[in-house]
Phi, psi and omega in degrees: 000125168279154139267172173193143194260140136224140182172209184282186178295304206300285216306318178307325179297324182275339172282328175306330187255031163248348167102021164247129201282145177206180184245146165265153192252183167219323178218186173305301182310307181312279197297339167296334150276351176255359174283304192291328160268023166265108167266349180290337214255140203230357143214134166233129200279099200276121155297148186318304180308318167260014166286144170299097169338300213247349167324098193249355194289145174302305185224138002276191201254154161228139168234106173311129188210166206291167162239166183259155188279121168264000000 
């Protein structure tokens, strides 16, 4: 099972050089599409701004996390 970061570019870079891999997003929808094809990956750290509001799926996990303020 993996982790993965989603969110903007500053954040993804900054967990990539802690050794955790990600996608940079633009929206809700996008990462509700990069969740439904990643089949390896079993938790995803979503920045606040694109988790999906309505999300119920069991697996994989999204875990909501702060993003930085521009």
């Amino acid at each position: 099972m993996k982790v993965e970061v989603l969110g903007d570019e500053k954040t993804v870079v900054a967990f990539a050089s802690a050794g955790v891999g990600g996608k940079i997003v633009n929206s809700k929808e996008e990462v509700l599409k990069v969740v439904k094809d990643s089949k390896d990956v079993g938790v995803f750290l979503v920045v606040d701004k694109y988790f999906p509001p309505n999300y119920e799926e069991d697996f994989p996990i999204l875990v909501r996390i702060p993003g930085r303020e521009q």
